[in-house]
mmCIF file of the C-alpha atoms, coordinates in Angstrom:
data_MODEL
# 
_entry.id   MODEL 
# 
loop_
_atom_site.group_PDB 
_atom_site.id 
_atom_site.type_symbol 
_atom_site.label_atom_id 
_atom_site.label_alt_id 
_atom_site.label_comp_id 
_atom_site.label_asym_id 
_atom_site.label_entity_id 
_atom_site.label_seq_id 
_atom_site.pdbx_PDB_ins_code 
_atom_site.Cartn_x 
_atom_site.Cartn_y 
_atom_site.Cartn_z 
_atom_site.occupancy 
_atom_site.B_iso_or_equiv 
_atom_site.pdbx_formal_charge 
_atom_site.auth_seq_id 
_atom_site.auth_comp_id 
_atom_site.auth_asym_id 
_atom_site.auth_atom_id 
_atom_site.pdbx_PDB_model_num 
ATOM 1   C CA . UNK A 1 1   ? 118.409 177.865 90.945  1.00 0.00 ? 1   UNK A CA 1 
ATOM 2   C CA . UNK A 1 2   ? 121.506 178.046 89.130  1.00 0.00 ? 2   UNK A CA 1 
ATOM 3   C CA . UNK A 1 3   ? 120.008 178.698 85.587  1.00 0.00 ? 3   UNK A CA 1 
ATOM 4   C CA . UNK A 1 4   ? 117.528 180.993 87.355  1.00 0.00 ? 4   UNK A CA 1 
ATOM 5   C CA . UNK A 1 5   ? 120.146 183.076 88.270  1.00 0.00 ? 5   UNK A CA 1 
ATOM 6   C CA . UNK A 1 6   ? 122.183 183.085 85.084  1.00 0.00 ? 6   UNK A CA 1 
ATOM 7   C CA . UNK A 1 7   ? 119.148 183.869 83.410  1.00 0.00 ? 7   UNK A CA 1 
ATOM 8   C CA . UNK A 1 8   ? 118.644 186.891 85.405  1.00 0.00 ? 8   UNK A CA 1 
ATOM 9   C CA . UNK A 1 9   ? 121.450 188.081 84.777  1.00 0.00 ? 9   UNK A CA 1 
ATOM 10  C CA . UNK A 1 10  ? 122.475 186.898 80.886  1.00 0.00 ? 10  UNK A CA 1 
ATOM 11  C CA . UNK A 1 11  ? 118.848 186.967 78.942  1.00 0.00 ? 11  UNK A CA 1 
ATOM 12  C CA . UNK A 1 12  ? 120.059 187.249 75.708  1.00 0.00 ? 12  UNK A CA 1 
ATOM 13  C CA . UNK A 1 13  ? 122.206 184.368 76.401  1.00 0.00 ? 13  UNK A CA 1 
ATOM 14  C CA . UNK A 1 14  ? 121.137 181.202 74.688  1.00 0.00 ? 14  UNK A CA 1 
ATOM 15  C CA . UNK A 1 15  ? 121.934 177.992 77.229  1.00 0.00 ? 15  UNK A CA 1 
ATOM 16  C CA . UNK A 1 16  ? 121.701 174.645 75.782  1.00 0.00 ? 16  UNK A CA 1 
ATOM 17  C CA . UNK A 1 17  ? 122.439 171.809 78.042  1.00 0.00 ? 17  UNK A CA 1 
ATOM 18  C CA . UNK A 1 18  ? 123.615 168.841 75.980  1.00 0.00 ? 18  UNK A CA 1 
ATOM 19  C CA . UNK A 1 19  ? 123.689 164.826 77.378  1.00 0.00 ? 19  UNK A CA 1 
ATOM 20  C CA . UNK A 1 20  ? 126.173 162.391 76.872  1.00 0.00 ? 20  UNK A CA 1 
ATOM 21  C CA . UNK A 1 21  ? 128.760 159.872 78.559  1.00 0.00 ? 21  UNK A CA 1 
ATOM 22  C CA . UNK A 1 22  ? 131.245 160.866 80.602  1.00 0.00 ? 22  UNK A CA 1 
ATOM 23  C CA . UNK A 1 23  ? 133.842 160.135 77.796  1.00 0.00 ? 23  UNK A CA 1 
ATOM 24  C CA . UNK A 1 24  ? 131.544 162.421 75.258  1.00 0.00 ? 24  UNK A CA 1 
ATOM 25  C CA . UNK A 1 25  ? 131.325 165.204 77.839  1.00 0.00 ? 25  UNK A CA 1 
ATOM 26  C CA . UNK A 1 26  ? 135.458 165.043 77.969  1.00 0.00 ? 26  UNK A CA 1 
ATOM 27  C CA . UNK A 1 27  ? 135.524 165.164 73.990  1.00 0.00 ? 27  UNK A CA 1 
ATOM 28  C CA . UNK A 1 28  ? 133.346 167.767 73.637  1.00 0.00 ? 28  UNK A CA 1 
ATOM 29  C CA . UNK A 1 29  ? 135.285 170.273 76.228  1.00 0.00 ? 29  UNK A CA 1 
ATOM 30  C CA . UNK A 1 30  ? 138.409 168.844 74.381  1.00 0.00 ? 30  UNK A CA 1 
ATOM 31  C CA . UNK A 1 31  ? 137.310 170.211 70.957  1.00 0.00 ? 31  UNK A CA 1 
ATOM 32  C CA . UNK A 1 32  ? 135.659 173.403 72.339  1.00 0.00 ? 32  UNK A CA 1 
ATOM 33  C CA . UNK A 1 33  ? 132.480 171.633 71.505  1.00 0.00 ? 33  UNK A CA 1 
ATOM 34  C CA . UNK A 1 34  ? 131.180 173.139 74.820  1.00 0.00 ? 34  UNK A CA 1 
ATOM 35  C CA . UNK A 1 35  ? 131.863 175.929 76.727  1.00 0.00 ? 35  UNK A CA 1 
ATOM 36  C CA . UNK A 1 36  ? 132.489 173.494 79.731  1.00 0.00 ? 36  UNK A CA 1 
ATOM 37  C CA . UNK A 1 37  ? 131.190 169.768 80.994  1.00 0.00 ? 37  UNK A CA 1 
ATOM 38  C CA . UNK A 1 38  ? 130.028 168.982 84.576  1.00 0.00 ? 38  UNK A CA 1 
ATOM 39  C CA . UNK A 1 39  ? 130.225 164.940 85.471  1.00 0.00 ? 39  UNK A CA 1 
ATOM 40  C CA . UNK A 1 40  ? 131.762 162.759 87.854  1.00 0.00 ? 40  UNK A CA 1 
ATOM 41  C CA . UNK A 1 41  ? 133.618 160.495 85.973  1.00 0.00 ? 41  UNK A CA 1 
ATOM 42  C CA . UNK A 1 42  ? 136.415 161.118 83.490  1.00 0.00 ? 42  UNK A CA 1 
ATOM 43  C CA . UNK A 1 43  ? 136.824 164.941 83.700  1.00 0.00 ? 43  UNK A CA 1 
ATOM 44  C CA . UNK A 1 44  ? 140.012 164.812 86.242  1.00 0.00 ? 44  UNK A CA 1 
ATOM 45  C CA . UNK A 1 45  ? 141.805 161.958 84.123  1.00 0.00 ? 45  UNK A CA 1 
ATOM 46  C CA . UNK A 1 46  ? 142.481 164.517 81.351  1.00 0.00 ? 46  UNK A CA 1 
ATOM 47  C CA . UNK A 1 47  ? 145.315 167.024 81.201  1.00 0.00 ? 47  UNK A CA 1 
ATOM 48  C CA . UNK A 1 48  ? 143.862 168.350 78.145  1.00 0.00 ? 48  UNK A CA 1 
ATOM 49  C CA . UNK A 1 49  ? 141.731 170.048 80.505  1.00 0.00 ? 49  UNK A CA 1 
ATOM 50  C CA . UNK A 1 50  ? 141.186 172.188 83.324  1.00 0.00 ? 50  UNK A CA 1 
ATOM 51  C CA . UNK A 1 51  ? 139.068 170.628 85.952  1.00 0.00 ? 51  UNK A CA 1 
ATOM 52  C CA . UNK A 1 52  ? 137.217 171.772 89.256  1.00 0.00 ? 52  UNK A CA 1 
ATOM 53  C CA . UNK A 1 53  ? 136.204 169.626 91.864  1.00 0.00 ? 53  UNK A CA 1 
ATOM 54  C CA . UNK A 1 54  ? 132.262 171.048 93.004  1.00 0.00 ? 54  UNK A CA 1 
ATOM 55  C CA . UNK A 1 55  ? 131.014 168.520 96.018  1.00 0.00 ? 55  UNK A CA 1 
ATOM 56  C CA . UNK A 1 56  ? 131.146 165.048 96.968  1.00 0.00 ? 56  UNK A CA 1 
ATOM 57  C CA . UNK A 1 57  ? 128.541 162.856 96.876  1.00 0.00 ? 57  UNK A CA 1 
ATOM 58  C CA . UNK A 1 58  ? 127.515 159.069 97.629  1.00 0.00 ? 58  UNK A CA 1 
ATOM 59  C CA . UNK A 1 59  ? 124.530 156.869 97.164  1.00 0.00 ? 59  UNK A CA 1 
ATOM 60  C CA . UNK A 1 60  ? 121.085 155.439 98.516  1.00 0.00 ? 60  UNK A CA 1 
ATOM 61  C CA . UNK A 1 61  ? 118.979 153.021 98.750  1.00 0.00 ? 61  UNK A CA 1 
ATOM 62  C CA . UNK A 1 62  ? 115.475 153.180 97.422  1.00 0.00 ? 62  UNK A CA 1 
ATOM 63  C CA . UNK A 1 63  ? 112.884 150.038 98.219  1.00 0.00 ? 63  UNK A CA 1 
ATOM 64  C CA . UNK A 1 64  ? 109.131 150.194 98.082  1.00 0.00 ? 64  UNK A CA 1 
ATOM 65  C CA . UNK A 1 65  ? 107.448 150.558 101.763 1.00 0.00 ? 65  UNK A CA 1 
ATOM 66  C CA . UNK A 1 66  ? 107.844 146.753 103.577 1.00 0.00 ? 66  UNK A CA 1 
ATOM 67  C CA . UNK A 1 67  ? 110.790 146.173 102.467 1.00 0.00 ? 67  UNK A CA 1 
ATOM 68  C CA . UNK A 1 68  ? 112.804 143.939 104.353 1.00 0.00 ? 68  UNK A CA 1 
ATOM 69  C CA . UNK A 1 69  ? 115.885 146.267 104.042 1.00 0.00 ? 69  UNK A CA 1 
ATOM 70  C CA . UNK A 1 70  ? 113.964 148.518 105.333 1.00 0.00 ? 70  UNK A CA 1 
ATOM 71  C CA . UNK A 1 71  ? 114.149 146.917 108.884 1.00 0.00 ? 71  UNK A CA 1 
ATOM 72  C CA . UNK A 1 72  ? 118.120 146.348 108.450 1.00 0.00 ? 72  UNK A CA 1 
ATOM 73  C CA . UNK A 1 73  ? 119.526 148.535 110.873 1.00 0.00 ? 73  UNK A CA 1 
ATOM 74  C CA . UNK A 1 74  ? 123.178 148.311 109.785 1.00 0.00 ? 74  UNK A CA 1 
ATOM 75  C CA . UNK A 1 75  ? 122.850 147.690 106.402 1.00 0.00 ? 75  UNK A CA 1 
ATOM 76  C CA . UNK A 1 76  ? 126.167 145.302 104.272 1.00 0.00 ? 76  UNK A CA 1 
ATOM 77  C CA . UNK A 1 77  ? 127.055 144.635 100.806 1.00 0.00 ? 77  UNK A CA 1 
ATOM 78  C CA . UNK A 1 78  ? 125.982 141.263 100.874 1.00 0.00 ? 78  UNK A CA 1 
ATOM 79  C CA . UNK A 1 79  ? 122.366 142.418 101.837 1.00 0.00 ? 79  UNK A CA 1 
ATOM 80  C CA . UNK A 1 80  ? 122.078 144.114 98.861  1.00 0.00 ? 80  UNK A CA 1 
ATOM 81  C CA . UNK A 1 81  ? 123.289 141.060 97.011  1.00 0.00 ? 81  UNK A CA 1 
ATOM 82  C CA . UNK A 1 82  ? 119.595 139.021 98.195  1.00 0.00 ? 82  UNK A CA 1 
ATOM 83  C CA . UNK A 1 83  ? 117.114 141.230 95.925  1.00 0.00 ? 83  UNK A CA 1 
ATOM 84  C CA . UNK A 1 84  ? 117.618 142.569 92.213  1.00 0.00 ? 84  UNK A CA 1 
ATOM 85  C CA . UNK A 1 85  ? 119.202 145.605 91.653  1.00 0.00 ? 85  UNK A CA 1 
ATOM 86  C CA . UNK A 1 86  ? 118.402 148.461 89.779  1.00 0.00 ? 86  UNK A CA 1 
ATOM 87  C CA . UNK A 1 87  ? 121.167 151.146 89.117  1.00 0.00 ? 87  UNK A CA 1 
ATOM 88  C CA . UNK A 1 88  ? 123.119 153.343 86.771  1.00 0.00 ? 88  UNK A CA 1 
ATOM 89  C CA . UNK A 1 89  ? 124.286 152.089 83.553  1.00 0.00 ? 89  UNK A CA 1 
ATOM 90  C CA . UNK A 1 90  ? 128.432 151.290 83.137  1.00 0.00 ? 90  UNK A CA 1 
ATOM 91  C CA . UNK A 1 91  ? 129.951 154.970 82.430  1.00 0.00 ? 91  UNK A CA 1 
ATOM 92  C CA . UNK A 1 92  ? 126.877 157.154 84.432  1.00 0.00 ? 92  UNK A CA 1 
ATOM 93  C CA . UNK A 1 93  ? 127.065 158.256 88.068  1.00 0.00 ? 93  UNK A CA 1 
ATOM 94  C CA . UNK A 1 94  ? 129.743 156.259 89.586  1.00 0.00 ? 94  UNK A CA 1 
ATOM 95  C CA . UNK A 1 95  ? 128.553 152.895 88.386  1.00 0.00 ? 95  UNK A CA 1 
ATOM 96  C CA . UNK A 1 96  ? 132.108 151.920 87.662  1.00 0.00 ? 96  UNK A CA 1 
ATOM 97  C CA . UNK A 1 97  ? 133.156 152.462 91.449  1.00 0.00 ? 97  UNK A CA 1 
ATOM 98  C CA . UNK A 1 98  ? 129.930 150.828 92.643  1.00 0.00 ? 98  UNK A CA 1 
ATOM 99  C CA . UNK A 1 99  ? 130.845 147.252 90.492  1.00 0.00 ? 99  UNK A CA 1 
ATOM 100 C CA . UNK A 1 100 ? 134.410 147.617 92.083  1.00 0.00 ? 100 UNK A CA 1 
ATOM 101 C CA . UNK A 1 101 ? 132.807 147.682 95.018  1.00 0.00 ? 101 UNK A CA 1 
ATOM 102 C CA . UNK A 1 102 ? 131.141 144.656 95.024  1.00 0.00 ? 102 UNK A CA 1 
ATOM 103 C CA . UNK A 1 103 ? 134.253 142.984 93.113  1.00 0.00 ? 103 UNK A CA 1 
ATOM 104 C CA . UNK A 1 104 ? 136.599 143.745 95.713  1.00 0.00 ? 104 UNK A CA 1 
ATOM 105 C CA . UNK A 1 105 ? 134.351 142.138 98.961  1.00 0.00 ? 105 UNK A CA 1 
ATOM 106 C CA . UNK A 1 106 ? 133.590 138.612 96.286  1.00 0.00 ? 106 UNK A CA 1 
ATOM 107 C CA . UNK A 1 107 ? 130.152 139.668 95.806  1.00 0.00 ? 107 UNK A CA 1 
ATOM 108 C CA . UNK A 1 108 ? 127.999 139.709 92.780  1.00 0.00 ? 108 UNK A CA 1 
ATOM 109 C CA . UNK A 1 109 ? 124.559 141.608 92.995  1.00 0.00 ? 109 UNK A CA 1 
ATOM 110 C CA . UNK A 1 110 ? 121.956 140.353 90.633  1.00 0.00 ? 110 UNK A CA 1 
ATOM 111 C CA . UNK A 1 111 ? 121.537 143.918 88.295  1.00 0.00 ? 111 UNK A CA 1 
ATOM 112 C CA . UNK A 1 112 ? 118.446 143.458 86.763  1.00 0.00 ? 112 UNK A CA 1 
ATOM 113 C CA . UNK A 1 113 ? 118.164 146.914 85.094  1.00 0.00 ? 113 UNK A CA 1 
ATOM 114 C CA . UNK A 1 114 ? 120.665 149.687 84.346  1.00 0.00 ? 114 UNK A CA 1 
ATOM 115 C CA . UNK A 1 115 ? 119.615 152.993 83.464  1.00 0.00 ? 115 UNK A CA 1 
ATOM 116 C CA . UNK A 1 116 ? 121.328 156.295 82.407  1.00 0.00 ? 116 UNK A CA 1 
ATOM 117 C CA . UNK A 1 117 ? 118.530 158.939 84.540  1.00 0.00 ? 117 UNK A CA 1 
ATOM 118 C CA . UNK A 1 118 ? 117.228 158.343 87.993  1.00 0.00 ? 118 UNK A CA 1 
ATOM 119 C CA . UNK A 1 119 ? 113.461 158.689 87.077  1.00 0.00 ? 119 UNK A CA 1 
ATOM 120 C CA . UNK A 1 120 ? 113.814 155.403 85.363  1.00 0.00 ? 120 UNK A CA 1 
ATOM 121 C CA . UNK A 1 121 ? 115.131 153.506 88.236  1.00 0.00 ? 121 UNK A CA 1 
ATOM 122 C CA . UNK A 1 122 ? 113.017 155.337 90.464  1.00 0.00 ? 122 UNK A CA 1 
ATOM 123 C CA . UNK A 1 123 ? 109.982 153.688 88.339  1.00 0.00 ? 123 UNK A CA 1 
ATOM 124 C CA . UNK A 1 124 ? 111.163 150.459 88.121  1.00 0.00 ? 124 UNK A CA 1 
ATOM 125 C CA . UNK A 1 125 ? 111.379 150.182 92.106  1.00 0.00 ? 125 UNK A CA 1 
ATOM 126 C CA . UNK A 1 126 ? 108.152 151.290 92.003  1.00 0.00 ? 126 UNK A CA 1 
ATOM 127 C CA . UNK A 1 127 ? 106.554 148.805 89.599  1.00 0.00 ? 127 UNK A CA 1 
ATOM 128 C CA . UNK A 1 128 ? 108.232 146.300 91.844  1.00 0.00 ? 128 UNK A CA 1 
ATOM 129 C CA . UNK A 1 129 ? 111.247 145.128 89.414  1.00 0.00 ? 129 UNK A CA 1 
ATOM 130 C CA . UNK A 1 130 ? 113.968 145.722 92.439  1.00 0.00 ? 130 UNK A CA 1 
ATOM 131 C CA . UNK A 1 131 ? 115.574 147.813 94.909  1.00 0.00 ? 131 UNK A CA 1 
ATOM 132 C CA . UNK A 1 132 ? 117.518 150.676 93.479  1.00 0.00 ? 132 UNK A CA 1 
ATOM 133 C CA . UNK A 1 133 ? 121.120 152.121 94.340  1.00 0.00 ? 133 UNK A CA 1 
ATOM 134 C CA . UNK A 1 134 ? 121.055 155.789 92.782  1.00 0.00 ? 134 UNK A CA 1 
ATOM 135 C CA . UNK A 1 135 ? 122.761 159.257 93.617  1.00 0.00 ? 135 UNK A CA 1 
ATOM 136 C CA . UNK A 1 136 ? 121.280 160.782 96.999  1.00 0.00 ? 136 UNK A CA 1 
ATOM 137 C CA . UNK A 1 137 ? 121.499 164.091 95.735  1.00 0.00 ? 137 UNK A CA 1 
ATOM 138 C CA . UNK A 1 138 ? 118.832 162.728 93.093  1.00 0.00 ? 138 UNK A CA 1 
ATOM 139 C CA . UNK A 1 139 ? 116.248 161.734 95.834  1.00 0.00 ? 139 UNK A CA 1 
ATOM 140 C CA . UNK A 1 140 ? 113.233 163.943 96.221  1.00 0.00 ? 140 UNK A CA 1 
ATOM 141 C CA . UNK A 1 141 ? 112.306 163.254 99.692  1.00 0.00 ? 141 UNK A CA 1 
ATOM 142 C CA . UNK A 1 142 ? 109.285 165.967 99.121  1.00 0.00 ? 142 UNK A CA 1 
ATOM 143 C CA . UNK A 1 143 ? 108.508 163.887 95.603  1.00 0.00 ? 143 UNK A CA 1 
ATOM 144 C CA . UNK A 1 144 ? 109.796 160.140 96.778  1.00 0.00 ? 144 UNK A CA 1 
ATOM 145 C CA . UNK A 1 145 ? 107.228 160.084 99.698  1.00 0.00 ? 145 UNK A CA 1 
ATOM 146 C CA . UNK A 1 146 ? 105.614 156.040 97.554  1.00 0.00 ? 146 UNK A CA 1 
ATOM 147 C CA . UNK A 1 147 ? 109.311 154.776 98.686  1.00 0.00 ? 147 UNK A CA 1 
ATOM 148 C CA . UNK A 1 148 ? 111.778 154.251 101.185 1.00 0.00 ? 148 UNK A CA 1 
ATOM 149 C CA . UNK A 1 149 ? 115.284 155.204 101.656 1.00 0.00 ? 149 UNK A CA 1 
ATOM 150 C CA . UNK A 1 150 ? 118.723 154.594 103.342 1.00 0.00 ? 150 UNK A CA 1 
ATOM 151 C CA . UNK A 1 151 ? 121.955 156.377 103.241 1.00 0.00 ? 151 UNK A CA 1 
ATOM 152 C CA . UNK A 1 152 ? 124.786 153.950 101.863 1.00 0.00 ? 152 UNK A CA 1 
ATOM 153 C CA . UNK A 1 153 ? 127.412 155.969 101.938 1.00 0.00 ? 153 UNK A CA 1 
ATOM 154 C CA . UNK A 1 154 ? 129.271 153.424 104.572 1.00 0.00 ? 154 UNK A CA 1 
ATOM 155 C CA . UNK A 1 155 ? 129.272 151.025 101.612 1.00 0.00 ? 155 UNK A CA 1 
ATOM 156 C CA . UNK A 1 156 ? 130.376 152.799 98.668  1.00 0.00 ? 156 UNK A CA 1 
ATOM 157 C CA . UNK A 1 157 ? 133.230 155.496 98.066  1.00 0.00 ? 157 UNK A CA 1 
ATOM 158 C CA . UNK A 1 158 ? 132.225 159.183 97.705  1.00 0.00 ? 158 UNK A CA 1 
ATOM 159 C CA . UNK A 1 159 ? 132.172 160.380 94.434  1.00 0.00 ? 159 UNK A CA 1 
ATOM 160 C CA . UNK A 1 160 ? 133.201 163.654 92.941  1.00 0.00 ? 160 UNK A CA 1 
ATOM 161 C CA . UNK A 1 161 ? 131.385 165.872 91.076  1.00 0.00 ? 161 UNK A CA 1 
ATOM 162 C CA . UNK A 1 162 ? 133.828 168.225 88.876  1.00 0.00 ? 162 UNK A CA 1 
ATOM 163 C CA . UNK A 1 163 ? 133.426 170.876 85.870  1.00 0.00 ? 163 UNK A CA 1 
ATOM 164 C CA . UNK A 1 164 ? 136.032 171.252 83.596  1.00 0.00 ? 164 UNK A CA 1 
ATOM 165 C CA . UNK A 1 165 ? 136.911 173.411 80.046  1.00 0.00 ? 165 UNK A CA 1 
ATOM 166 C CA . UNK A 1 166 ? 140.135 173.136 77.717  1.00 0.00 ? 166 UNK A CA 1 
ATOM 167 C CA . UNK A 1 167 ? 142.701 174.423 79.292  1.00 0.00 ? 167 UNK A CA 1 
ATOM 168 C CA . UNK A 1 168 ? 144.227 177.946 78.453  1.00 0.00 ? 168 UNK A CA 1 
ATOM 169 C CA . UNK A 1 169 ? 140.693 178.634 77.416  1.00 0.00 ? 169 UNK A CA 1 
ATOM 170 C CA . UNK A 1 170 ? 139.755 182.248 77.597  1.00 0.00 ? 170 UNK A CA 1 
ATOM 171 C CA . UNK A 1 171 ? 136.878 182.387 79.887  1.00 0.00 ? 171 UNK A CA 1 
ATOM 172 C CA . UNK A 1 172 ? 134.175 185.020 78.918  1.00 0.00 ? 172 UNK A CA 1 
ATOM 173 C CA . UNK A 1 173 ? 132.465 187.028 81.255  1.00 0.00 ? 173 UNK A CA 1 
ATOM 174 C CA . UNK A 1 174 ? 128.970 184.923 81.357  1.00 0.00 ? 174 UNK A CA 1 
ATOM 175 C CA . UNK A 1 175 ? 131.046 181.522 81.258  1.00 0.00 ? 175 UNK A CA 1 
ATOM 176 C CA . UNK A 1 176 ? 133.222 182.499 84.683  1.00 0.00 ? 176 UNK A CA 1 
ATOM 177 C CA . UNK A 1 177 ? 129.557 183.746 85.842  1.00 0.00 ? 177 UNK A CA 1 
ATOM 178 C CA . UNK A 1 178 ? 128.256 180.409 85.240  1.00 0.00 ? 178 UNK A CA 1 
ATOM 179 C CA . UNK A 1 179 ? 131.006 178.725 87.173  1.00 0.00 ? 179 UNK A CA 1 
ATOM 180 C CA . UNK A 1 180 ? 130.616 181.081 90.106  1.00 0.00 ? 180 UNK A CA 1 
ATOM 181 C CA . UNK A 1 181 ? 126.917 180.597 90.448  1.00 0.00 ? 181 UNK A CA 1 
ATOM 182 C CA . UNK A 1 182 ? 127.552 176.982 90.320  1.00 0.00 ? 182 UNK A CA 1 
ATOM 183 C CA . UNK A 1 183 ? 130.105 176.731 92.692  1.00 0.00 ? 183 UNK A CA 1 
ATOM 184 C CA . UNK A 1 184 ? 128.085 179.058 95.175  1.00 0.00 ? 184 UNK A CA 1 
ATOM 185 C CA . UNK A 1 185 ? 125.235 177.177 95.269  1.00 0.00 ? 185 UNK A CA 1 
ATOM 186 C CA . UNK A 1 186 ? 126.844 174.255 95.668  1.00 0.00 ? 186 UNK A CA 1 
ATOM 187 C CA . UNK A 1 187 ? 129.063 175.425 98.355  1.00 0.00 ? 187 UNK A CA 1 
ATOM 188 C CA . UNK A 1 188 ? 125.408 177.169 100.150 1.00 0.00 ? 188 UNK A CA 1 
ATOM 189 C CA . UNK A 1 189 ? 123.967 173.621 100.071 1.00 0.00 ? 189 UNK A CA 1 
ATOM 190 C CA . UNK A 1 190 ? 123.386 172.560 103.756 1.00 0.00 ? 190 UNK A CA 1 
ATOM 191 C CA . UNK A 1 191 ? 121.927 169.579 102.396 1.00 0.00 ? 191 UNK A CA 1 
ATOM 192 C CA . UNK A 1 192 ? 123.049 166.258 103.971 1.00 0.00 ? 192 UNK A CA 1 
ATOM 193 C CA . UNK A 1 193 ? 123.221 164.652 100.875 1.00 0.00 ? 193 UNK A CA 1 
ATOM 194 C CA . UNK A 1 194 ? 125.956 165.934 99.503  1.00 0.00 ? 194 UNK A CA 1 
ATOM 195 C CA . UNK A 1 195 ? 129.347 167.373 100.508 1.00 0.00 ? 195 UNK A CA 1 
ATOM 196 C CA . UNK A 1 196 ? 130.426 170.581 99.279  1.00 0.00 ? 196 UNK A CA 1 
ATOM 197 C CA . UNK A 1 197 ? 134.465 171.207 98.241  1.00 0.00 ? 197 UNK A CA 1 
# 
């Protein structure tokens, strides 16, 4: 909805939306490389830059139907730690908060797969490799209806989603309109998933 909007309003305005790690994304706003970068991790560490906080956000669980976590009312860590896990890579969507996790109550889960994008995780549970511990923002309850799914966010911290640019950066017009769109949409989201800041 965001780049719907933008476009709408900025057509002659080329976006390109580049990947990388959360340490490329903070290069690339350090250099100007990008007008700004939008991740969770990394962003707020630098004072090279100016960052926002958007909305909050935790994590699920995603089994295929039967699943004996399924039936687990009152789900623990150490439940999670009986069946292979499939999750983020190290440096992607909180994974380094999620192992800390773990480390912290003496736990090891068995992490069968890592993966930088949710689709890939999301395929794996499906083929049967594991359970999988992604971002609930990224479930598609309308699209996920082949799996199941609980809310984990009494075993993890919240995350936080931020955007950031070089600081002292001037701000064009369609960059700041970008930002606002962003941030209002986010903000609109009644979504349970997520929290807005």
């Amino acid at each position: 909805p965001v780049i719907s909007r933008f476009y709408r309003s900025y057509p002659d305005v080329e976006l390109q939306i580049h990947q990388g790690t959360p340490q490329q994304l903070v290069d690339w706003a350090i250099r100007d490389a990008v007008d700004f970068s939008i991740c969770t991790e990394e962003l707020a560490q630098s004072e090279k830059l100016e960052s926002i906080p958007c909305y909050r956000w935790n994590r699920c669980l995603i089994t295929l139907p039967g699943h004996p976590l399924v039936k687990i009312k009152h789900l623990q860590l150490s439940d999670l730690c009986d069946y292979p896990v499939i999750t983020y890579v190290m440096g992607f969507t909180g994974r380094k908060s999620l192992d800390e996790t773990f480390r912290r109550a003496r736990l090891r889960p068995d992490i069968v797969l890592s993966a930088a994008d949710t689709d890939i995780i999301r395929t794996y549970v499906l083929d049967g490799l594991g359970i999988g511990i992604i971002s609930s923002m990224a479930l598609d309850k309308s699209t996920d209806k082949s799996l199941r799914f609980k809310d984990l966010s009494d075993l993890f911290p919240w995350e936080t989603t931020r955007i950031a640019y070089l600081k002292n950066k001037y701000i064009r017009r369609h960059q700041q309109t970008f930002i606002d769109l962003f941030l209002e949409y986010i903000r609109s989201d009644k979504s349970p998933r997520l929290e807005a800041l």
